[in-house]
C-alpha angles and dihedrals in degrees: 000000000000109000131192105212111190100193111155090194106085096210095042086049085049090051095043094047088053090050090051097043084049092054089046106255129135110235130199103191113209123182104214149009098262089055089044096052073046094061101037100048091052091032097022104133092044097064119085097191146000117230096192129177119240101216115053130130117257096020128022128218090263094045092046095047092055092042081050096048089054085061096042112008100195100043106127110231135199115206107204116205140173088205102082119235130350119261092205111055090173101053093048082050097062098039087063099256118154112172134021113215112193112215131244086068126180111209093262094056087051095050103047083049090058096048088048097047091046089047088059 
């Protein structure tokens, strides 16, 4: 499976990487939303999924993921966040978002995100 992560935090985007590479994905690591419209729009059909962060500067998670859906409309994405659950269900709905990962994540949480997500 061949994963985007948008993660501004460079160990978290490390971590993350590592957890990815264990459960046998290909990761490209990106560290913001301008880089991740970049690599879709020049890899776009090679990625599975996008694993992006909530909270960075420029572009948020919700923003990136509705600029993304207008790429690849049917790319699942997994918005991370260190903020619990959403409190709008509907707006992270119509930005494209599929799952919601709560940081901090162990390997099992992010895998079963990833199954689900890819299930949808």
């Amino acid at each position: 499976m061949n994963i985007l992560l948008v993660e501004d935090d460079s160990d978290v985007r490390k971590m993350t990487t590592r957890l990815l590479e264990y459960l046998n994905c290909s990761v490209v690591a990106v560290s913001d939303g301008s880089d991740a419209l970049s690599s879709l729009t020049n890899k776009g059909n090679s990625f599975d999924l996008v694993m992006t962060d909530y909270s960075m500067p420029d572009m948020n998670g919700v923003e990136l993921a509705a600029n993304l859906k207008r790429i690849l409309p049917d790319i699942p994405v997994i918005l991370c966040t260190g903020a619990g659950g959403s409190d709008n269900d509907s707006l992270l709905s119509e930005s494209g978002i599929t799952e919601v990962l709560t940081k901090p994540y162990s390997r099992n949480d992010l895998y079963l995100t990833i199954k689900r997500a890819m299930e949808r």
